[in-house]
N, C-alpha and C positions, 0 to 999 in steps of 0.2 A: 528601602530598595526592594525589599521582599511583599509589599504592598503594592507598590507599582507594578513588578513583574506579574503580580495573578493578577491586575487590572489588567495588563496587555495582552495576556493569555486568553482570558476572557473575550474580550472586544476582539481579536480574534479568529475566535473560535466560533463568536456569534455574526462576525461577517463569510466565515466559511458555510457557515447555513444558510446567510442571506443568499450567498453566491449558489450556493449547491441547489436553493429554492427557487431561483430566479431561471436556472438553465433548465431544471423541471417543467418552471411554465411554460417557456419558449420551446419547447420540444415539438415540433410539426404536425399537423395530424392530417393526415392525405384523406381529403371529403370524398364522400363516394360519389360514383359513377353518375349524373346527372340523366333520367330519361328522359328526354323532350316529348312534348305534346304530339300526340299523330296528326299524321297529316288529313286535312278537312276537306272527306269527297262528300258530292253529292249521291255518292250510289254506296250502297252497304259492301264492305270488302270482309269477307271471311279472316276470323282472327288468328290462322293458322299461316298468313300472307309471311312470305319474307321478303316480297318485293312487289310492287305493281306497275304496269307499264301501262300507257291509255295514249290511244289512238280516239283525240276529239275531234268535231266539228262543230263550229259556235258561231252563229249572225253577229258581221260586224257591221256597223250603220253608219255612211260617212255622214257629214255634215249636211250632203245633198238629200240625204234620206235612201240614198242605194245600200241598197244591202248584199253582200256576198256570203259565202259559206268561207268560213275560214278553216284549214285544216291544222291543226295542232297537233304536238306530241310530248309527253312528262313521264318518266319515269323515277320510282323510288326504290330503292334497295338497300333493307334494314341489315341491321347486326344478326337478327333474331327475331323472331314473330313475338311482337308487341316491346321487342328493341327499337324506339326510331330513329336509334345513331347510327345517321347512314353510312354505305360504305360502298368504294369506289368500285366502279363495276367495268373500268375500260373505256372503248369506245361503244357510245352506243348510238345505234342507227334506226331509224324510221323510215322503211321507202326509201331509203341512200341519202335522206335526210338525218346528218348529225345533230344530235342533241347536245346541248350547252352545258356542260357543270355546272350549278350554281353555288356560289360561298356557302348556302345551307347542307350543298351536297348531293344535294336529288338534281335529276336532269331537263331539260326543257328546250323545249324549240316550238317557238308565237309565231311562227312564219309570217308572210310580208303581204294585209289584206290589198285590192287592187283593186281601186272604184273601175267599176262599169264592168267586171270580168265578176261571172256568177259564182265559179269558183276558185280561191284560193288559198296559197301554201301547202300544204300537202295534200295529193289526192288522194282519194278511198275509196273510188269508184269499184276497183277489184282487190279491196281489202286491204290486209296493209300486212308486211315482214319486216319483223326486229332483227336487227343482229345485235351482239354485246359479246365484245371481245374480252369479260372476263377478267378479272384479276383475284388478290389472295382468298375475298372470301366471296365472290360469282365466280360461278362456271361458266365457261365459254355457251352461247348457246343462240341458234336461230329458229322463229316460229313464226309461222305463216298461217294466218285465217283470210277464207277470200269471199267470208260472207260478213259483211257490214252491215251496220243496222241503217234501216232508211225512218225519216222524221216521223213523228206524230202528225198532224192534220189537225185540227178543232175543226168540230164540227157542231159542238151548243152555240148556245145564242151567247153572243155578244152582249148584249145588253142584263145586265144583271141586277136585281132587285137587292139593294142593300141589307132587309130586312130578313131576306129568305134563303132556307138553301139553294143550293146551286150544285145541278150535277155537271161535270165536264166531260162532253164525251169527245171522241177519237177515231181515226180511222189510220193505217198507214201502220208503221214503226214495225215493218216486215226484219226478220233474221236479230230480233230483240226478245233477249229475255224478259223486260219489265219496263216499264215507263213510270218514271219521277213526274210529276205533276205539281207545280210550284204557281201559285195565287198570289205574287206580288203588287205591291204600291208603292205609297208614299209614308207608309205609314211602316215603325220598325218589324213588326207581325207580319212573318212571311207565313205562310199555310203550304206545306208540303206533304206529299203521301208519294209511296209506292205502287205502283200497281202492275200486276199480271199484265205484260204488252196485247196479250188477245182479249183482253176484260173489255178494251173500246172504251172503260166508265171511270172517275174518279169521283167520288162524293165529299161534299164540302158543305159543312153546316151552317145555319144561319149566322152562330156567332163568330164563325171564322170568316166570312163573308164579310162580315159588319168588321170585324177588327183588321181589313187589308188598307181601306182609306178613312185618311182623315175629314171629320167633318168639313162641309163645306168646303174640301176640295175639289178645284179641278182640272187635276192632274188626270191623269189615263192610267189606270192600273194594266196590269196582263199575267197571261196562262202562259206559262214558259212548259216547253217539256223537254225529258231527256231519255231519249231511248238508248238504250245500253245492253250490250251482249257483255257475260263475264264468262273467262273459258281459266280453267286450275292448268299450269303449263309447270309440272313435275322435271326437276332438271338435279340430276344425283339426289342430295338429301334435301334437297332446298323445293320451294315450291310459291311460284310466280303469279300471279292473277293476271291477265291479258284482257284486257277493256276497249272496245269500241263503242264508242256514241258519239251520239248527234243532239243538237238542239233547236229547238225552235220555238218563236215566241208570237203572238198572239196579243193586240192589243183588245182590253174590252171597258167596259162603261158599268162603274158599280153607280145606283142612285139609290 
C-alpha cells in the first residue's frame, strides 16, 4: 500500500508540472504595434509630415480619345511623423467637396470625369480650401491657397533616338515649386526625376532612354509631368503638408 501511495504522489505531482508548464506556454503575448508602409507619392513629402492633404488634377481619356482634366482630392493623417496608422480627422472637405473615408483610413474623393466637358470634378481654377472638422488626435483647422499650379508644356522633340540622350524641355507649370518628369512605356523601367519648375529642362540618359521600351515594340511611350506646389500648414503641435498639382502627358516615339 505504501508503494502505491508514493507512485500516486509522484504521477501527481509530475502532472502538476505538466499542468503548471503547459499554462506557462499558453500565457498571451500582445505583438507590437504593426507600422504600415507609407503611403507612395510621386513628389518628395518632408519627414516631419503628420498629415498630407493634395489638391490633384490628372487627364482622364475616355474611349473616344477626349480627354478632360479631372479634379481630385486625398488626404492622410498619421499617428505621428513616420506613424502611418492613420487616424480619423472628422469631416473633411475640399471646395465643399466631402472626401470618403476609406477602410485604410486616409481620405479620397475621384470625382465624376465627363466626356466632352474639358474640366471635371473639382475645380482649381481659384485654388482650393480644406476644411477638417477635427477629432481626438487633428485639430479642427481650415487653409486656403488661391495660387495653383498650371501644367508643364513639352516643348522637345517627339521623336526620340532610342540610342541617345534625351533632354526634355518645358515651358508653363507657373505658381509650382518643382516638376516630376516621368519617361514611361511598355517596359517595367519608369525613368523619373525632379526638377526646379523654372529649370524648363530635365535630362535623361542614353541608357534610361534605351531601358523605357521594349525591343521591337510599337507601343507609344510618353513624357508625363507633375507640377506641384508644397506649402508646411502648422496647426497647434502638429504640422500638415498642403499639395497642389497637375499632370499632364505627352505621347512620344522612341526608335
Amino acid at each position: 500500500m505504501k508503494k502505491l501511495a508514493l507512485i500516486a504522489i509522484v504521477l501527481l505531482a509530475g502532472y502538476a508540472c505538466k499542468k503548471k508548464e503547459t499554462k506557462e506556454e499558453e500565457t498571451p503575448v500582445t505583438p507590437p504595434t504593426s507600422n504600415p508602409a507609407a503611403p507612395v507619392f510621386f513628389i518628395n513629402i518632408p519627414s516631419d509630415a503628420d498629415g498630407v492633404l493634395m489638391a490633384t488634377v490628372t487627364d482622364h481619356e475616355f474611349t473616344n480619345f477626349y480627354v478632360t482634366q479631372l479634379g481630385k482630392a486625398s488626404a492622410f493623417f498619421y499617428t505621428a511623423p513616420g506613424n502611418y496608422n492613420y487616424v480619423d480627422a472628422g469631416v473633411v472637405k475640399c471646395n465643399d467637396s466631402v472626401l470618403v473615408k476609406q477602410s485604410s483610413g486616409s481620405y479620397l474623393y475621384n470625382g465624376k470625369p465627363i466626356n466632352g466637358q474639358p474640366i471635371s470634378g473639382i475645380q482649381y481654377g481659384s485654388g482650393f480650401v480644406w476644411n477638417v472638422s477635427g477629432n481626438t488626435n487633428v485639430p479642427a483647422f481650415t487653409y486656403t491657397s488661391t495660387n495653383f499650379p498650371s501644367i508643364a508644356a513639352l516643348t522637345s522633340a517627339t521623336m526620340i533616338p532610342k540610342n541617345n540622350p534625351y533632354n526634355v524641355t518645358f515651358t508653363g507649370a507657373s505658381n509650382a515649386d518643382s516638376v516630376v518628369v516621368m519617361l514611361t512605356g511598355d517596359s517595367t523601367a519608369i525613368q523619373k526625376k525632379t526638377v526646379g519648375a523654372s529649370s524648363g529642362v530635365c535630362n535623361f540618359t542614353a541608357a534610361q532612354i534605351n531601358a523605357v521600351k521594349k525591343q521591337g515594340s510599337t507601343s507609344f511611350p510618353y513624357v508625363n509631368f507633375i507640377s506641384y506646389r508644397i506649402q508646411a500648414n502648422a496647426v497647434s503641435t502638429r504640422k500638415y503638408y498642403m499639395i497642389g498639382s497637375i499632370s499632364s502627358s505627352y505621347r512620344v516615339n522612341i526608335q
